[in-house]
C-alpha positions as CSV (number, residue, x, y, z in Angstrom):
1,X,211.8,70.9,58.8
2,X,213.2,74.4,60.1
3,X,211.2,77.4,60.5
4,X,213.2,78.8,57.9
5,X,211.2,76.5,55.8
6,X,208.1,77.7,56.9
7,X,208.8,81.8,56.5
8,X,207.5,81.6,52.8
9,X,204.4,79.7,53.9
10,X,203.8,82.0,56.4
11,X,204.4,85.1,54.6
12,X,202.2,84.1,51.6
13,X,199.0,83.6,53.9
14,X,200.2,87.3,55.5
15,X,199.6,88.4,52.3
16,X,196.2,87.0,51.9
17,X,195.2,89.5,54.8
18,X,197.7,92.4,53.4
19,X,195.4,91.8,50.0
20,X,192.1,91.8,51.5
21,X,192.5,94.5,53.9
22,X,193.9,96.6,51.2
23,X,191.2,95.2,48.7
24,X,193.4,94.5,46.0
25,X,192.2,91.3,43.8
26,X,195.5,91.2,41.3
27,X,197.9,91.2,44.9
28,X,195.5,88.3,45.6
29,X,195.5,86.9,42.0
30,X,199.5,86.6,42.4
31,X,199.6,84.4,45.7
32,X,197.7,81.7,43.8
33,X,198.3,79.4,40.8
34,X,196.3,79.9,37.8
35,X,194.7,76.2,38.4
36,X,194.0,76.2,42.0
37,X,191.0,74.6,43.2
38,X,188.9,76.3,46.3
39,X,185.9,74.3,48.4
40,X,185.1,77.8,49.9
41,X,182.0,78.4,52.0
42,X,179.7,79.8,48.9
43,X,178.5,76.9,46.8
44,X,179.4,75.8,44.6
45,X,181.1,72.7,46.0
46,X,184.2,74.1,44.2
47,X,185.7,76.9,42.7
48,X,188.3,75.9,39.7
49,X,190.7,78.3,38.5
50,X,192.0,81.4,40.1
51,X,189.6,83.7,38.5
52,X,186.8,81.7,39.9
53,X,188.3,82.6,43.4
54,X,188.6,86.0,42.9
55,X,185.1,86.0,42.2
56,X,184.6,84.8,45.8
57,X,187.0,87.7,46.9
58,X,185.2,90.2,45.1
59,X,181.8,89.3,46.7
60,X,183.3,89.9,50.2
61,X,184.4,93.0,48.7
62,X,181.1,93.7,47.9
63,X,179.6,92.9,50.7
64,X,182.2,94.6,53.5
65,X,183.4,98.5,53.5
66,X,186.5,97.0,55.4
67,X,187.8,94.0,55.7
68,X,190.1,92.4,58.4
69,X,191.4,88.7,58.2
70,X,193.1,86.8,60.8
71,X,194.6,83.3,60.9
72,X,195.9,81.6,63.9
73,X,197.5,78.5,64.7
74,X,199.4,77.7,61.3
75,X,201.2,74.2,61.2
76,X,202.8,73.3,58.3
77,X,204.5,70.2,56.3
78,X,206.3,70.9,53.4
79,X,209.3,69.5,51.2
80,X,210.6,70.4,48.5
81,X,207.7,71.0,45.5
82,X,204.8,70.7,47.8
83,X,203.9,72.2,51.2
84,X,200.6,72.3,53.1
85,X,199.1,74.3,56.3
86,X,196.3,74.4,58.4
87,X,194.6,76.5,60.9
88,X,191.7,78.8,61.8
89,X,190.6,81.5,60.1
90,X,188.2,84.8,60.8
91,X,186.7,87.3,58.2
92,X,185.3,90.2,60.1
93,X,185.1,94.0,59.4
94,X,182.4,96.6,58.2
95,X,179.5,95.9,56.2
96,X,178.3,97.9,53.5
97,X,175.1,99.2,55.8
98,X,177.9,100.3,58.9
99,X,177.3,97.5,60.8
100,X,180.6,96.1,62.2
101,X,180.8,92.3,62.3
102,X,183.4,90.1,64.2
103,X,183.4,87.1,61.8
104,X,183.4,83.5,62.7
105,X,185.8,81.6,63.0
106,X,186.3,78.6,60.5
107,X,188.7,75.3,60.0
108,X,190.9,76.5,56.8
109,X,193.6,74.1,55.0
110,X,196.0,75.3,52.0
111,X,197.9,73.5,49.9
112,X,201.1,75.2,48.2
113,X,203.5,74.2,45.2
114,X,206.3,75.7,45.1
115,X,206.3,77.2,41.2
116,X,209.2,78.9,39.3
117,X,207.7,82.5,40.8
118,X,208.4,80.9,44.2
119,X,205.3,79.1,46.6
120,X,201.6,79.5,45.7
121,X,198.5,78.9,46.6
122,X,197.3,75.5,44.9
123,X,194.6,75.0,47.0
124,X,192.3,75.7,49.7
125,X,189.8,74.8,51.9
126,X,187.1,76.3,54.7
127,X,184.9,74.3,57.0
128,X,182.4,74.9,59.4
129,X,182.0,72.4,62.1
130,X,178.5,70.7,61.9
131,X,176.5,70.0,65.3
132,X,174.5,66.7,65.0
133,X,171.7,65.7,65.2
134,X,170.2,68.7,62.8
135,X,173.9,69.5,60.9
136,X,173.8,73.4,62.2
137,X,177.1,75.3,61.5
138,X,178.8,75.6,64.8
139,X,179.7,79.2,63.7
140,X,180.2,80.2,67.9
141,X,183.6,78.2,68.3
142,X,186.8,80.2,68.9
143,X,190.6,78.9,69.0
């Protein structure tokens, strides 16, 4: 694999950011296929069907005045009809009520497929680390 390979990828999750700092759910709806399949951090356990995650979107629309979104440390594999990527991830911004809050970071994993529009989002996934005994969310880690 060359990093050429890798500059759709990359630009695609960009655009996840572009998309929620600009809070614009149909640039969002287009970096995703119409079947993808989210385990987000909202129950349920998942979210079918891009209008399902656009739902999730919206409610951190609702929730946040502004939104900033960072992800660090993408790796990716891909060939030719299927790619995936993983890193961390932080949501962060202004809240509705003013107070500014600087996220947490979380494990996040996409899967692409490469469609006749180019890649998309197939899938995607967001973890919390769990510290046992007691399963709290380790929600104080950073990369």
């Amino acid at each position: 694999m060359t990093i050429h390979d890798e500059n759709p990828l990359r630009h695609l999750v960009g655009a996840i950011t572009e998309g929620l700092r600009a809070r614009d759910l149909e640039a969002l709806r287009r970096l995703y296929t119409p079947d993808v399949v989210s385990f987000d951090m909202e129950p349920p356990l998942q979210h079918a069907g891009v209008d399902a995650k656009l739902e999730n979107w919206a409610r951190v629309f609702a929730a946040f005045q502004e939104v900033g979104y960072e992800v660090r440390d993408l790796a990716f594999a891909v060939d030719e009809h299927v790619a995936w990527g993983h890193g961390f991830g932080r949501l962060s911004g202004t809240l509705r009520d003013g107070t500014t809050t600087p996220g947490m970071w979380v494990r996040v994993t996409f899967g692409f497929r490469r469609t006749a529009e180019g890649w998309r989002i197939a899938h995607d996934q967001v973890s919390v680390p769990l510290r046992l005994p007691g399963a709290a969310g380790a929600t104080d880690l950073e990369p």
